[in-house]
ZADO-1210 file (C-alpha; in nm, 4 decimals, padded with zeros to 6 digits):
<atoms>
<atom x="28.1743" y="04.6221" z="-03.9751" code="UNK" pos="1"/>
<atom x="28.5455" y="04.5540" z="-04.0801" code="UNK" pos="2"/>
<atom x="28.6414" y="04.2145" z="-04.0175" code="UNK" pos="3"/>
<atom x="29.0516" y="04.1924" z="-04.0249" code="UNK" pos="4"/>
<atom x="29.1269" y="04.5788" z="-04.1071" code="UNK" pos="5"/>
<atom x="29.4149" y="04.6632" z="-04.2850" code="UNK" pos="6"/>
<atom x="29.6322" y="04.9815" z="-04.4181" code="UNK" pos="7"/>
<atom x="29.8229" y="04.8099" z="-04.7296" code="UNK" pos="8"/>
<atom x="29.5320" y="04.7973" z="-05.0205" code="UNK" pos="9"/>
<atom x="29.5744" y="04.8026" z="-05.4203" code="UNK" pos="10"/>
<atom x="29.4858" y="05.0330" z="-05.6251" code="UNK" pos="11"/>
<atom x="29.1218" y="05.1354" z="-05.6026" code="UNK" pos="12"/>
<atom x="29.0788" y="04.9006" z="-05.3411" code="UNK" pos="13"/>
<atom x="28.9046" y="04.9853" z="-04.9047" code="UNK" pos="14"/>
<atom x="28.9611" y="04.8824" z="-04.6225" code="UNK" pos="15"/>
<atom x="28.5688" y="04.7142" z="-04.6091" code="UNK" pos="16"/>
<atom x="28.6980" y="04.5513" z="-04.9649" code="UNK" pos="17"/>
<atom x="29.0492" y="04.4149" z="-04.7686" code="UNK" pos="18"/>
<atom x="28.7932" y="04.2989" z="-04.4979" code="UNK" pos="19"/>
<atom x="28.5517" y="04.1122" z="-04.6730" code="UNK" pos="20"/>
<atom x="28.8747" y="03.8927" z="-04.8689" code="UNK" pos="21"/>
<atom x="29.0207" y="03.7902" z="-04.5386" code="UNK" pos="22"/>
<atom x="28.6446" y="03.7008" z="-04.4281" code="UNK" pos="23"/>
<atom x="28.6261" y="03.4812" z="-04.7880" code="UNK" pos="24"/>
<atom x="28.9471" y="03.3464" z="-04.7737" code="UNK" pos="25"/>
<atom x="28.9086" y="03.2278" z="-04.3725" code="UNK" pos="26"/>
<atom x="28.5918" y="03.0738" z="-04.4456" code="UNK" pos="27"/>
<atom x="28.7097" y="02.8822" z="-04.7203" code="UNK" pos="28"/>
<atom x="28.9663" y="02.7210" z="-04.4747" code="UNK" pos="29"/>
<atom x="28.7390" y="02.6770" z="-04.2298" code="UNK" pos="30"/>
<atom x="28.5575" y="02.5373" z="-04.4940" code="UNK" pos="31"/>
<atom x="28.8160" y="02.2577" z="-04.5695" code="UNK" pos="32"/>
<atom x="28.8595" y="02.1946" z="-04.1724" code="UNK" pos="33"/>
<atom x="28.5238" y="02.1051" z="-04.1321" code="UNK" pos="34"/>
<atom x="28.5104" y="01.8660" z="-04.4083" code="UNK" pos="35"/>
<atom x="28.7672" y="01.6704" z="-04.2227" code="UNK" pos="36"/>
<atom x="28.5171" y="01.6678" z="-03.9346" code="UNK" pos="37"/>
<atom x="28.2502" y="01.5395" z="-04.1572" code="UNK" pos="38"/>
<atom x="28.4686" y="01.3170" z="-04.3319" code="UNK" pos="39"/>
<atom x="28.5433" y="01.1311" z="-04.0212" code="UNK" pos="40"/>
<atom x="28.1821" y="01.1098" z="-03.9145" code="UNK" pos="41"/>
<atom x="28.1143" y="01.0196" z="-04.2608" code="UNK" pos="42"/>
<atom x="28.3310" y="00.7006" z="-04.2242" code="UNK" pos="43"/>
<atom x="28.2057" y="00.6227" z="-03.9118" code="UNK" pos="44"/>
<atom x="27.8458" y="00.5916" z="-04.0397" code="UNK" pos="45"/>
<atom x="27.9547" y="00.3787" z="-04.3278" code="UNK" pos="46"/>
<atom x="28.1276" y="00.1439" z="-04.0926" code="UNK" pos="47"/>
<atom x="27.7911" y="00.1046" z="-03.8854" code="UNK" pos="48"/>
<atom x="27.5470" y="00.1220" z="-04.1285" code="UNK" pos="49"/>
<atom x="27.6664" y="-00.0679" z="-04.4326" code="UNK" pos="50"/>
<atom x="27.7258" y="-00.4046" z="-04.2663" code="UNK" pos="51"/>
<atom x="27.3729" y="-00.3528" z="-04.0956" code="UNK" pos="52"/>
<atom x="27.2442" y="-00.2656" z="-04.4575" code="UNK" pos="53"/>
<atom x="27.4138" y="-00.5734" z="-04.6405" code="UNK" pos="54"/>
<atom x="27.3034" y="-00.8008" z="-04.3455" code="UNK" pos="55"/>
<atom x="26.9331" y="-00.6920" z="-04.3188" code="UNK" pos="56"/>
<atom x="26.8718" y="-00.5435" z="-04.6245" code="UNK" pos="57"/>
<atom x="26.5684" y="-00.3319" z="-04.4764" code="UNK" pos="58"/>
<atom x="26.4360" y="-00.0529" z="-04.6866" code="UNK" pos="59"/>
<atom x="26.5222" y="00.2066" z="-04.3281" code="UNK" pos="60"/>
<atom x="26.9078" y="00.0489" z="-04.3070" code="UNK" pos="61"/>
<atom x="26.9478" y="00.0747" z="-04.6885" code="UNK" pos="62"/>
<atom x="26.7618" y="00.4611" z="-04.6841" code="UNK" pos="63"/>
<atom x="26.9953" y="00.5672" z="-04.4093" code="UNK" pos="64"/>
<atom x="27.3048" y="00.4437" z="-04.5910" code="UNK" pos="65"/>
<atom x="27.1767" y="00.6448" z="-04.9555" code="UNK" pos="66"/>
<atom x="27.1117" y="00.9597" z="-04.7321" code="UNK" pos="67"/>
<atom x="27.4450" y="00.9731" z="-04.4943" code="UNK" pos="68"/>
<atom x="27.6100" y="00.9248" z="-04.8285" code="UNK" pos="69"/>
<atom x="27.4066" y="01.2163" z="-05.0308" code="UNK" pos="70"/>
<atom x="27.4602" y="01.4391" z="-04.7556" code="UNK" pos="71"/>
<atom x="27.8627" y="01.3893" z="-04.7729" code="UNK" pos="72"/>
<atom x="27.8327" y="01.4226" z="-05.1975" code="UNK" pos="73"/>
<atom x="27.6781" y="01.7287" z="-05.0850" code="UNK" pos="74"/>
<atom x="27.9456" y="01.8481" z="-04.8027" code="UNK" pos="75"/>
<atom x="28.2126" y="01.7461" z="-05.1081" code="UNK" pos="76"/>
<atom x="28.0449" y="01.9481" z="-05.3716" code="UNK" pos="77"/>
<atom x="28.0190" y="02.2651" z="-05.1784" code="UNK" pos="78"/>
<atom x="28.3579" y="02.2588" z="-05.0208" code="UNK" pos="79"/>
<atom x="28.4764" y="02.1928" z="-05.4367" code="UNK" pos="80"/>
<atom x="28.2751" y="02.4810" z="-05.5542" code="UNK" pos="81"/>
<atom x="28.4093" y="02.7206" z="-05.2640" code="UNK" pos="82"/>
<atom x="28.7534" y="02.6644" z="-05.3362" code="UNK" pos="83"/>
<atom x="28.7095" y="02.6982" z="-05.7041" code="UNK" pos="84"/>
<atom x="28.5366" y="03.0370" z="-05.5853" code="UNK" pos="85"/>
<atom x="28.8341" y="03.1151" z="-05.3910" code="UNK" pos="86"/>
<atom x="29.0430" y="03.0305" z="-05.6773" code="UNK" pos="87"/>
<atom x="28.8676" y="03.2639" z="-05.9166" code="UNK" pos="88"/>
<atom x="28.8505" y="03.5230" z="-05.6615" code="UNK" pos="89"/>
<atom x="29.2064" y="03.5687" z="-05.5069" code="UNK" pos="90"/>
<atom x="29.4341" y="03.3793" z="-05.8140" code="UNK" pos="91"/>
<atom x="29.2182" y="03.4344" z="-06.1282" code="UNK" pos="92"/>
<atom x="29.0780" y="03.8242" z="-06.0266" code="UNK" pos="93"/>
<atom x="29.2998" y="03.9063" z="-05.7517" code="UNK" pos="94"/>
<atom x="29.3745" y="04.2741" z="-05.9419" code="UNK" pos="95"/>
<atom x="29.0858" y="04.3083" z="-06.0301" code="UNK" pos="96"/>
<atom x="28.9462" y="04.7341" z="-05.9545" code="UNK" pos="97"/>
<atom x="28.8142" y="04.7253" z="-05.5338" code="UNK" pos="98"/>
<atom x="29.0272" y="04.4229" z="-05.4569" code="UNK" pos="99"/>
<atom x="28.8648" y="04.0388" z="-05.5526" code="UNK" pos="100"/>
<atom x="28.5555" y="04.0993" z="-05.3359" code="UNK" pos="101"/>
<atom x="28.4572" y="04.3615" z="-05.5485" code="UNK" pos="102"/>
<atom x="28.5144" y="04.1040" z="-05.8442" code="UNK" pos="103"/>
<atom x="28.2396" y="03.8064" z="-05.6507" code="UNK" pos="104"/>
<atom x="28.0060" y="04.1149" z="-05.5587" code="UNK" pos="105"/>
<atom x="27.9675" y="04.2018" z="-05.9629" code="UNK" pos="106"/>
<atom x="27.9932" y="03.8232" z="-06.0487" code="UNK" pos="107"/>
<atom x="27.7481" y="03.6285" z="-05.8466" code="UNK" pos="108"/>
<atom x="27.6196" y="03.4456" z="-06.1037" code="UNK" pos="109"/>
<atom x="27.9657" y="03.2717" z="-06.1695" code="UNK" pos="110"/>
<atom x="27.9198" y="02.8648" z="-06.2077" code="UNK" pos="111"/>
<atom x="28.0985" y="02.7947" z="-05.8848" code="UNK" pos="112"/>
<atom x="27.9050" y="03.0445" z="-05.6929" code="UNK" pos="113"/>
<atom x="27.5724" y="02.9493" z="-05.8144" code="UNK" pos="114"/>
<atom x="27.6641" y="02.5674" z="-05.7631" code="UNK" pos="115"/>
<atom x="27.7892" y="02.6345" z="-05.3803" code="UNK" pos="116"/>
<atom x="27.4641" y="02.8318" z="-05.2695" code="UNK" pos="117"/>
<atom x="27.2566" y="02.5517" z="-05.4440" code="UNK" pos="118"/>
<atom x="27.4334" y="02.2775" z="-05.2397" code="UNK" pos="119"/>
<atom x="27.3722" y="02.4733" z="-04.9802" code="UNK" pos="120"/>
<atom x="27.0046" y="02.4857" z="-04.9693" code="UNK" pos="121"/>
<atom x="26.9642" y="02.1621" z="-05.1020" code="UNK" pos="122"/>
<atom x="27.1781" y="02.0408" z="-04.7644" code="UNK" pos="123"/>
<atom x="26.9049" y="02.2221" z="-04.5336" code="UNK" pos="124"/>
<atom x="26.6533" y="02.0988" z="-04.7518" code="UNK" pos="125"/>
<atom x="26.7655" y="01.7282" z="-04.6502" code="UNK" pos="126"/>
<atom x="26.8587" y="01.8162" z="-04.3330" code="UNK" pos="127"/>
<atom x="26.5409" y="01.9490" z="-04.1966" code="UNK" pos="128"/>
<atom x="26.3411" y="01.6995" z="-04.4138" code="UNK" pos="129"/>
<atom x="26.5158" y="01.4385" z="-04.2684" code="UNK" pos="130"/>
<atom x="26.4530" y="01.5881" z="-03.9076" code="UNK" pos="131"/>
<atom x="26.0940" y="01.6287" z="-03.9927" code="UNK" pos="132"/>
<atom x="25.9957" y="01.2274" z="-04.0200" code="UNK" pos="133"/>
<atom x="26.2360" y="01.1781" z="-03.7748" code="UNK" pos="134"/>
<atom x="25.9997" y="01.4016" z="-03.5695" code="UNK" pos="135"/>
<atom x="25.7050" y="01.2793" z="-03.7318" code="UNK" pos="136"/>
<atom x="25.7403" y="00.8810" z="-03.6557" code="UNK" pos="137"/>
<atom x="25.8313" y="01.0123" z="-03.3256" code="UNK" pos="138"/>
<atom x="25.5010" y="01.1532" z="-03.2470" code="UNK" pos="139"/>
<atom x="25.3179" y="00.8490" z="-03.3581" code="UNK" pos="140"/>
<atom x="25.2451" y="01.0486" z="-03.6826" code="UNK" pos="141"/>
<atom x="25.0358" y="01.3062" z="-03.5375" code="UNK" pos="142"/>
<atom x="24.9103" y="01.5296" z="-03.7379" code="UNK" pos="143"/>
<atom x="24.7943" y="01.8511" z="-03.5400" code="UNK" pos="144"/>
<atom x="25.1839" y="01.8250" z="-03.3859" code="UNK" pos="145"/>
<atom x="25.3411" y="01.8172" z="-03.6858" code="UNK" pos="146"/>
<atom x="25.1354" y="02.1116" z="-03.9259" code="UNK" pos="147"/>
<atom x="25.3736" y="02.3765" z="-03.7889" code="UNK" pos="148"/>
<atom x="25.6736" y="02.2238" z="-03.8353" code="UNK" pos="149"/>
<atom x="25.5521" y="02.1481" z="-04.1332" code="UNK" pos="150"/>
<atom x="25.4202" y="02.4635" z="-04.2726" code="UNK" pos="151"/>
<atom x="25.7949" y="02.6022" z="-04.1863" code="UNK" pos="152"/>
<atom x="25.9199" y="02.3687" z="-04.4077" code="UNK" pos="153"/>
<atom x="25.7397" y="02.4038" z="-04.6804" code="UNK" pos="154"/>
<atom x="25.7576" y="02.8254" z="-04.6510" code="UNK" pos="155"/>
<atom x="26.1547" y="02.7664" z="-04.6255" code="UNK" pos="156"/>
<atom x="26.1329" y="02.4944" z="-04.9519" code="UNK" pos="157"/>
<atom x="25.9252" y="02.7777" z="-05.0970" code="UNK" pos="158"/>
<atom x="26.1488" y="03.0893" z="-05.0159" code="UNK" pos="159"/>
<atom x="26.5124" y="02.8793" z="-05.1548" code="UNK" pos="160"/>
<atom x="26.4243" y="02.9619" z="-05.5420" code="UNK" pos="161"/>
<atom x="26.3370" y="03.3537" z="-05.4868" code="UNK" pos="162"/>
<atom x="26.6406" y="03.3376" z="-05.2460" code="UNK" pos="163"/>
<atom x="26.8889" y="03.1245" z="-05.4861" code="UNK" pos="164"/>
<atom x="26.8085" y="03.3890" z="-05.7894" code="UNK" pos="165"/>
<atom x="26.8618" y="03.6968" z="-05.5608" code="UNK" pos="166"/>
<atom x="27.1885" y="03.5482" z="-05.3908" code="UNK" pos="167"/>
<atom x="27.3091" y="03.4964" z="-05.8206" code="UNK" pos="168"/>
<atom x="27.1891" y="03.8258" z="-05.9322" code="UNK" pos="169"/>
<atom x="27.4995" y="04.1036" z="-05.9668" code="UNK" pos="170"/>
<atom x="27.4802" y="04.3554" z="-05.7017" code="UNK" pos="171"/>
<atom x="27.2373" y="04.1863" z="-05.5118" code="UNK" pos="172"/>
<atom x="27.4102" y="03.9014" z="-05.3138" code="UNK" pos="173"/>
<atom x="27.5360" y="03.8890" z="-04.9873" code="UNK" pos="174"/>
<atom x="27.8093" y="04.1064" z="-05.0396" code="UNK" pos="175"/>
<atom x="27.6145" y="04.3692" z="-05.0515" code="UNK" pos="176"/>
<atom x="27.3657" y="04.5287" z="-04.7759" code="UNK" pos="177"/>
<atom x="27.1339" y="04.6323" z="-04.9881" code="UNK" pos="178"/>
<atom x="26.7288" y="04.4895" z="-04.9528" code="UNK" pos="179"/>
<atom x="26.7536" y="04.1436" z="-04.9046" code="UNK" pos="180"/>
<atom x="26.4048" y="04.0111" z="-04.7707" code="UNK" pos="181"/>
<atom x="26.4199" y="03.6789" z="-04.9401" code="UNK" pos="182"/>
<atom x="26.7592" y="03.6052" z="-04.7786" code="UNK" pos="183"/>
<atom x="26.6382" y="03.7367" z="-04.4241" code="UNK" pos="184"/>
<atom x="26.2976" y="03.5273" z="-04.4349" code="UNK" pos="185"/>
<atom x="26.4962" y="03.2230" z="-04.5691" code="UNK" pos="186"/>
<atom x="26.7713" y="03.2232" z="-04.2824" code="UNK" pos="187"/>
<atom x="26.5368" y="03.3121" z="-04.0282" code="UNK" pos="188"/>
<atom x="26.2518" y="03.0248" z="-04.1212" code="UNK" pos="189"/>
<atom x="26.4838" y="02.7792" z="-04.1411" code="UNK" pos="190"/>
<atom x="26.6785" y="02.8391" z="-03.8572" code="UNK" pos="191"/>
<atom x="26.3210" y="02.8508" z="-03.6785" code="UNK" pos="192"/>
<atom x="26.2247" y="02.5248" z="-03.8107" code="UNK" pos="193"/>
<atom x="26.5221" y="02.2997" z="-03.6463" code="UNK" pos="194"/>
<atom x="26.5064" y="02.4692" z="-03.3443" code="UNK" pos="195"/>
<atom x="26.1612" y="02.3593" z="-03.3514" code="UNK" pos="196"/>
<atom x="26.1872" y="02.0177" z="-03.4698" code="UNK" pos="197"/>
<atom x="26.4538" y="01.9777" z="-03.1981" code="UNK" pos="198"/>
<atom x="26.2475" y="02.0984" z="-02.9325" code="UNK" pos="199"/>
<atom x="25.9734" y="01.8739" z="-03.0558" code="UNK" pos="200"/>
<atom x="26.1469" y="01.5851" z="-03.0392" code="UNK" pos="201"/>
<atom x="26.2888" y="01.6762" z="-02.7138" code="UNK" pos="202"/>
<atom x="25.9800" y="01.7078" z="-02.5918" code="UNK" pos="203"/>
<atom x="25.8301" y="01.3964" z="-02.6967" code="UNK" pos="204"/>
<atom x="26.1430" y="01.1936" z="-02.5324" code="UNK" pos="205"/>
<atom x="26.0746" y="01.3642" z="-02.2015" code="UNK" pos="206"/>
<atom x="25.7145" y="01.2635" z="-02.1922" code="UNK" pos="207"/>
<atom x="25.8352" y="00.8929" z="-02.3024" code="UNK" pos="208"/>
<atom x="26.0497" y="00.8806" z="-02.0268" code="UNK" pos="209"/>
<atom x="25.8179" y="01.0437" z="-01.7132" code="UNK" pos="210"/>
<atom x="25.5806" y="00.7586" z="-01.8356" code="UNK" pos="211"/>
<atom x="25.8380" y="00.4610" z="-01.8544" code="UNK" pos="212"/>
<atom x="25.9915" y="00.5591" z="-01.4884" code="UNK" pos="213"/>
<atom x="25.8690" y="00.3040" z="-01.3023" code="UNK" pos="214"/>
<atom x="25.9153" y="00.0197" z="-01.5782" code="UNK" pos="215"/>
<atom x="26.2894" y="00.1128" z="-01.5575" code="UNK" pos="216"/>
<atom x="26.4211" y="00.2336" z="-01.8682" code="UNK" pos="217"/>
<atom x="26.4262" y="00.5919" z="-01.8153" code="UNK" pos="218"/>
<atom x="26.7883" y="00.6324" z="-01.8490" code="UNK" pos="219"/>
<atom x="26.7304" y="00.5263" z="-02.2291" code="UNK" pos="220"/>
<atom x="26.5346" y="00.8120" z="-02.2798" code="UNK" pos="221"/>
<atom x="26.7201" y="01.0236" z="-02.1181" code="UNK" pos="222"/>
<atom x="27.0423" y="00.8901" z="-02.3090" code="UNK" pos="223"/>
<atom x="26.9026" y="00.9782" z="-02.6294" code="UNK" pos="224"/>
<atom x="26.7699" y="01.3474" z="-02.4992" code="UNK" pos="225"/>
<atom x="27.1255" y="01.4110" z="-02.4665" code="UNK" pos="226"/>
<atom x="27.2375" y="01.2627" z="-02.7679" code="UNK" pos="227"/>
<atom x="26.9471" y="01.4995" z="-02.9858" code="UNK" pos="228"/>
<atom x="27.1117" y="01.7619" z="-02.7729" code="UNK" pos="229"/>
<atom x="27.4654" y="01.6992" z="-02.8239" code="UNK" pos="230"/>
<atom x="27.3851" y="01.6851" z="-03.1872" code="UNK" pos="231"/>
<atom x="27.1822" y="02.0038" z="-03.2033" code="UNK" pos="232"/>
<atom x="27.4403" y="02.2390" z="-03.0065" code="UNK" pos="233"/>
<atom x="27.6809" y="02.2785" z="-03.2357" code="UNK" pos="234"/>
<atom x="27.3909" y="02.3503" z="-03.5077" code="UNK" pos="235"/>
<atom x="27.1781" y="02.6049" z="-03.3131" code="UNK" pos="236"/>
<atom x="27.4906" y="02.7957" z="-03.2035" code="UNK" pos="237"/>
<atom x="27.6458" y="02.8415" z="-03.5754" code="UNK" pos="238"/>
<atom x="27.2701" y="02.9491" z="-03.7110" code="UNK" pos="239"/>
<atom x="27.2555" y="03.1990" z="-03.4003" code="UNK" pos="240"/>
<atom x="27.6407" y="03.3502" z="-03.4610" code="UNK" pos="241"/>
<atom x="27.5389" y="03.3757" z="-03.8251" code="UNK" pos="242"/>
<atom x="27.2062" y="03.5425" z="-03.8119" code="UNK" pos="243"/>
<atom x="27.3708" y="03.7678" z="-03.6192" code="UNK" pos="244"/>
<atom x="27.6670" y="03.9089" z="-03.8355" code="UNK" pos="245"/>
<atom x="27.4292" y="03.9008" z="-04.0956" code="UNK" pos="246"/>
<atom x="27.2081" y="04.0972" z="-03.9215" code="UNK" pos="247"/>
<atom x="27.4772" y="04.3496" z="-03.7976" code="UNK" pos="248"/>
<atom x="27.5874" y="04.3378" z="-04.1806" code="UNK" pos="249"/>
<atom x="27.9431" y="04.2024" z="-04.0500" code="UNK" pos="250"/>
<atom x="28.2174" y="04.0445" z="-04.2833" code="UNK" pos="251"/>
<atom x="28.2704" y="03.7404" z="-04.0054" code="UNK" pos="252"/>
<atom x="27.9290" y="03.6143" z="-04.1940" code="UNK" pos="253"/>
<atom x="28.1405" y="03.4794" z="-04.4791" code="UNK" pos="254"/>
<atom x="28.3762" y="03.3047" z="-04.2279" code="UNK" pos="255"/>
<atom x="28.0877" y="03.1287" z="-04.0355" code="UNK" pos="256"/>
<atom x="27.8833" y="03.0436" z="-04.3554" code="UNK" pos="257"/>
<atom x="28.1348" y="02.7553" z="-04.4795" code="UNK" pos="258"/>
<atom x="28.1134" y="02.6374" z="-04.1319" code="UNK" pos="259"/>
<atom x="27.7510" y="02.6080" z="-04.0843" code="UNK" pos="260"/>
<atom x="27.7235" y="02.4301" z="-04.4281" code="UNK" pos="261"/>
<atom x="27.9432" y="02.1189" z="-04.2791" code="UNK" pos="262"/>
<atom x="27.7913" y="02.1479" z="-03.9427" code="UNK" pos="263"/>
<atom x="27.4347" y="02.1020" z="-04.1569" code="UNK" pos="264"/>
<atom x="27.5058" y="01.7965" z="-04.3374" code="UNK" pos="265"/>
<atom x="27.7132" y="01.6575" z="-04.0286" code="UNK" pos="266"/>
<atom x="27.4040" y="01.7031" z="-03.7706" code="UNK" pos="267"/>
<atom x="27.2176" y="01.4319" z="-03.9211" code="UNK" pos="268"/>
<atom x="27.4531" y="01.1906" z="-03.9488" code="UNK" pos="269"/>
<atom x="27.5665" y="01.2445" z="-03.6300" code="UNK" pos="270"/>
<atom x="27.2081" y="01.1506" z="-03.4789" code="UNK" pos="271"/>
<atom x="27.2150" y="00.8427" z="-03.7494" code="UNK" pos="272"/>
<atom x="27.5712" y="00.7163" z="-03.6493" code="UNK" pos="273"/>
<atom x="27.4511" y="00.7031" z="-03.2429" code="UNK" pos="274"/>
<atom x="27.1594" y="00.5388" z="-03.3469" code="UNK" pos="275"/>
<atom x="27.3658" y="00.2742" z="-03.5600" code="UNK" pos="276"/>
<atom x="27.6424" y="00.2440" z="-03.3010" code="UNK" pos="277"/>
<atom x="27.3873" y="00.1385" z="-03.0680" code="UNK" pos="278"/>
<atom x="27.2110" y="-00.1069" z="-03.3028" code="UNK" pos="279"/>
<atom x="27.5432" y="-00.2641" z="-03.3390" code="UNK" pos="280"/>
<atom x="27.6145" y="-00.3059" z="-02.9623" code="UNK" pos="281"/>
<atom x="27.2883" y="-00.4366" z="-02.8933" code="UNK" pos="282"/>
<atom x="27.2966" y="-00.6860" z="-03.1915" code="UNK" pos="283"/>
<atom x="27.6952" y="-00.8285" z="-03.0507" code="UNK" pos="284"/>
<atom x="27.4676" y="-00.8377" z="-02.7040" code="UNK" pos="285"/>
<atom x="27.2592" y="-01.0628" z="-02.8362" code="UNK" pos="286"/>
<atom x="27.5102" y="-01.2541" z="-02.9800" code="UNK" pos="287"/>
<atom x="27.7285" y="-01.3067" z="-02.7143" code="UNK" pos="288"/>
<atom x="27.4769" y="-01.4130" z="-02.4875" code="UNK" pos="289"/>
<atom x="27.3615" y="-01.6914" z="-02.7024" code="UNK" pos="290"/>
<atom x="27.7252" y="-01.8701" z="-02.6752" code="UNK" pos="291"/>
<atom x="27.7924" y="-02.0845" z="-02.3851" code="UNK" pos="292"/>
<atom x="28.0883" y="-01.9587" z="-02.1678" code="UNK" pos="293"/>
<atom x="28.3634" y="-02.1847" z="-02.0342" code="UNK" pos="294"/>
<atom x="28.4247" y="-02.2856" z="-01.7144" code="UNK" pos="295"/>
<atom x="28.5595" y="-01.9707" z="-01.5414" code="UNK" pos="296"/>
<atom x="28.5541" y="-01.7220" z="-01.8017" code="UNK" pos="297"/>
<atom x="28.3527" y="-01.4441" z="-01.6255" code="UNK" pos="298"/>
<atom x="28.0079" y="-01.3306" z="-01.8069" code="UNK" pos="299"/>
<atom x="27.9609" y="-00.9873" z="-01.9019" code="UNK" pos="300"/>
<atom x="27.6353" y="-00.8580" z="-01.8885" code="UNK" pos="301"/>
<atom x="27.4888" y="-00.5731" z="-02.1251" code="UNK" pos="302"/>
<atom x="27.1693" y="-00.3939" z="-02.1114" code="UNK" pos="303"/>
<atom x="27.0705" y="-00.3491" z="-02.4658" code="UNK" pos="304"/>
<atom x="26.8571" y="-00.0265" z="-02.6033" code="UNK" pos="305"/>
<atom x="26.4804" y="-00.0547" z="-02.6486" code="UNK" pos="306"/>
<atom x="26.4941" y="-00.1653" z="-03.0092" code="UNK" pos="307"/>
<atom x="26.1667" y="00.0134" z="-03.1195" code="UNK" pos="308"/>
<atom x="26.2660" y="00.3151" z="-02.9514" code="UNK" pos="309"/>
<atom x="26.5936" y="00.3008" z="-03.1669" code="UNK" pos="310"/>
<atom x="26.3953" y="00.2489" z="-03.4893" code="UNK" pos="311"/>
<atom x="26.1698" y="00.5038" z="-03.4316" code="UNK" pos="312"/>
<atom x="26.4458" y="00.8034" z="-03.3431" code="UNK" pos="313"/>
<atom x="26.6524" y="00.6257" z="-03.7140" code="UNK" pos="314"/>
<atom x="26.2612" y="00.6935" z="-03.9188" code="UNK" pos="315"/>
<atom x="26.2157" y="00.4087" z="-03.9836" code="UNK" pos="316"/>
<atom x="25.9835" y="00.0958" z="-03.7901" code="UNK" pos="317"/>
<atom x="26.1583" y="-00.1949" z="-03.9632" code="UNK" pos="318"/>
<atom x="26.2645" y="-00.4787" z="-03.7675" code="UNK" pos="319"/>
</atoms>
């Protein structure tokens, strides 16, 4: 399905060729606009997390501080790697015979290619790993809940080499529709697996807070349901657009793919910076109500979080 159609091509070049390099070049802009998303959130996180880190110097502050900043070296290496691809497609080959799509579709196993679909299963590796022992703690490390999830995410782990080598070989990437049921199974299984990790720890929240109703803290529950779902929206509606042009074999794939790569690394750190924001309000809590207020300077009074709630939606049960 044509993407932007056009009537002005080069020589030897289609109108599905003249598609597919607006598709590539949009993503790869999109691309670049989404890393200033993540870069912001990116900061963020630092600015919670690292004083926490340097002040309590817990093995879950100090983890969550070495993963928000993997996952950004990860954002930053595939949004490198795509513009070099773009480079080499629309500067370096841009005459070459069937346009510069023709030119990716014959040289998949270029460096920069190769390197961006690596970063990019290595991001949902980390994501969804991450969002499995999130899950996993959650559950009070029950076993019989967590073997599906599990089993997804080791079939997904599983299906990234076959898919990595067919996405590299020539004439067999994405570009073009031919057989491609390591790429289908691999999209498909991992989308499958965060929507089900989600739902699980959705789930597990809502059952926390029908038992705590009459102890009063309900609403913290039901804060952080929202929060899992504000974080997961964004996610779950990317995967969904994407499966489907891929499924309807449609050039807007390519434009959507760059996107769902940021949105990947950025859902976990979202989830992480909440979780640190609200360590950090609690903790100035606690600190302001240990000082002794002057004469008519009026108190103000904050609820904090359930700590161990907290610590067990970050991974981790440190104190």
């Amino acid at each position: 399905m044509p993407f932007i159609p056009s009537s002005n091509f080069s020589s030897g070049d289609t109108a599905a060729n003249a598609s597919q390099d607006a598709s590539q070049l949009i993503g790869a802009i999109l691309d670049a606009v989404a890393y200033g998303l993540h870069i912001a959130v990116f900061g963020q996180c630092v600015y919670y997390i690292l004083p926490q880190a340097i002040r309590s110097r817990t093995r879950g502050a100090i983890g969550q501080l070495v993963y928000v900043v993997t996952m950004f070296l990860i954002g930053t290496i595939y949004l490198v790697s795509n513009i070099q691809l773009a480079l080499l497609i629309f500067v370096d080959h841009r005459l070459y015979p069937g346009g510069p799509s023709s030119w990716l579709a014959s040289h998949t196993e270029t460096v920069a290619n190769v390197i961006d679909i690596v970063a990019f299963m290595v991001c949902a590796f980390l994501a969804d790993g991450m969002l499995l022992w999130r899950t996993y703690v959650l559950w009070d490390s029950r076993t019989a809940i967590m073997l599906l999830p599990l089993l997804l995410y080791l079939a997904t782990t599983a299906l990234s080499i076959p898919t990595i080598l067919q996405l590299t070989c020539p004439h067999m990437g994405i570009l073009h529709h031919t057989s491609t049921p390591f790429i289908a199974l691999y999209i498909s299984i991992s989308i499958s697996t965060t929507t089900l990790l989600h739902l699980l720890l959705v789930v597990r929240l809502v059952y926390m807070s029908y038992r705590s109703r009459w102890e009063g803290s309900a609403a913290t529950y039901l804060s952080i349901y929202a929060m899992i779902i504000e974080s997961a929206v964004p996610y779950a509606i990317l995967s969904l657009i994407f499966l489907a042009t891929y499924a309807r074999h449609s050039d807007a794939q390519h434009a959507v793919l760059p996107i769902l790569s940021q949105v990947m690394c950025i859902n976990p750190e979202m989830l992480i910076l909440r979780v640190a924001r609200r360590r950090s309000l609690a903790e100035l809590a606690t600190k302001a109500a240990s000082v002794t207020p002057s004469p008519g300077v009026p108190i103000i009074q904050y609820v904090a979080p359930r700590p161990r709630l907290y610590r067990l939606l970050s991974g981790t049960n440190d104190a």
